[in-house]
N, C-alpha and C positions, 0 to 999 in steps of 0.2 A: 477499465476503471470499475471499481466498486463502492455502492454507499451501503452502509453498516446499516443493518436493524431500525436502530433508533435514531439515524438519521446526519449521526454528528461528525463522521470520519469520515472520510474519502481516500482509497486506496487505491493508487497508481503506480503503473509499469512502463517501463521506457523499454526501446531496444536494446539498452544495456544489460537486460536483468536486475535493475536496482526497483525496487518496491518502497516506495513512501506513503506515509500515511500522513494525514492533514487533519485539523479540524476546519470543519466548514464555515462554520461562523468567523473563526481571526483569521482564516488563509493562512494560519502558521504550520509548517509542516511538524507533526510531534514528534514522527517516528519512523525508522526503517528498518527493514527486511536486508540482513547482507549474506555475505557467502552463496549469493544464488549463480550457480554456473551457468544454465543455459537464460536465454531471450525468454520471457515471462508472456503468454498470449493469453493467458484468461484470470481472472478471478472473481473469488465470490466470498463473503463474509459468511460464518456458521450465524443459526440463529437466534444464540444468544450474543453474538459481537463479540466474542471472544479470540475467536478462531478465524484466520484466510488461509482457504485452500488458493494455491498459486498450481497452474498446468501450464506447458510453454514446450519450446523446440528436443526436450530431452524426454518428451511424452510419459513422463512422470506428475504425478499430485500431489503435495505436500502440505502437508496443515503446519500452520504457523501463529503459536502463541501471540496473540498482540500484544497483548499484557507485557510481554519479553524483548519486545523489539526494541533497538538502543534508540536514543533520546538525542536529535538531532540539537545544533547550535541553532538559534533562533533565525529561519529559515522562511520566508513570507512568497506565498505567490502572487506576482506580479503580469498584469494584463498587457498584453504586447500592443502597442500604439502600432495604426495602420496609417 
């Protein structure tokens, strides 16, 4: 996981390689990262919050437009009851 600069997004990786982006405040997810072929292990926002560099299993770094990333269907995360 990463939090942006200013605070307001949160950028996450799953095993799959998929990358979504969230605002903190609604828990809606706004945005994702696709076409990523390998497993995603790190990231970090540039700092202006413009930019994630994503690094993962194909030991390559890749900087990724946020501003670009498509605009998910209204997507909420939800707390897992124990």
């Amino acid at each position: 996981m990463a939090l942006s600069p200013d605070g307001w997004t949160l950028a996450t990786s799953s095993w799959g390689g998929d990358v979504k982006l969230w605002d903190v405040t609604s828990a809606l997810q706004i945005g994702s990262l696709t076409n990523i072929q390998h497993r995603v292990w790190s990231l970090a926002f540039s700092p202006d919050g413009r930019s994630l560099a994503t690094g993962g299993a194909d030991q390559m770094v890749r900087l990724w437009d946020v501003r670009r990333a498509s605009k998910p269907s209204n997507s909420k995360v939800t707390a897992a009851k124990s």
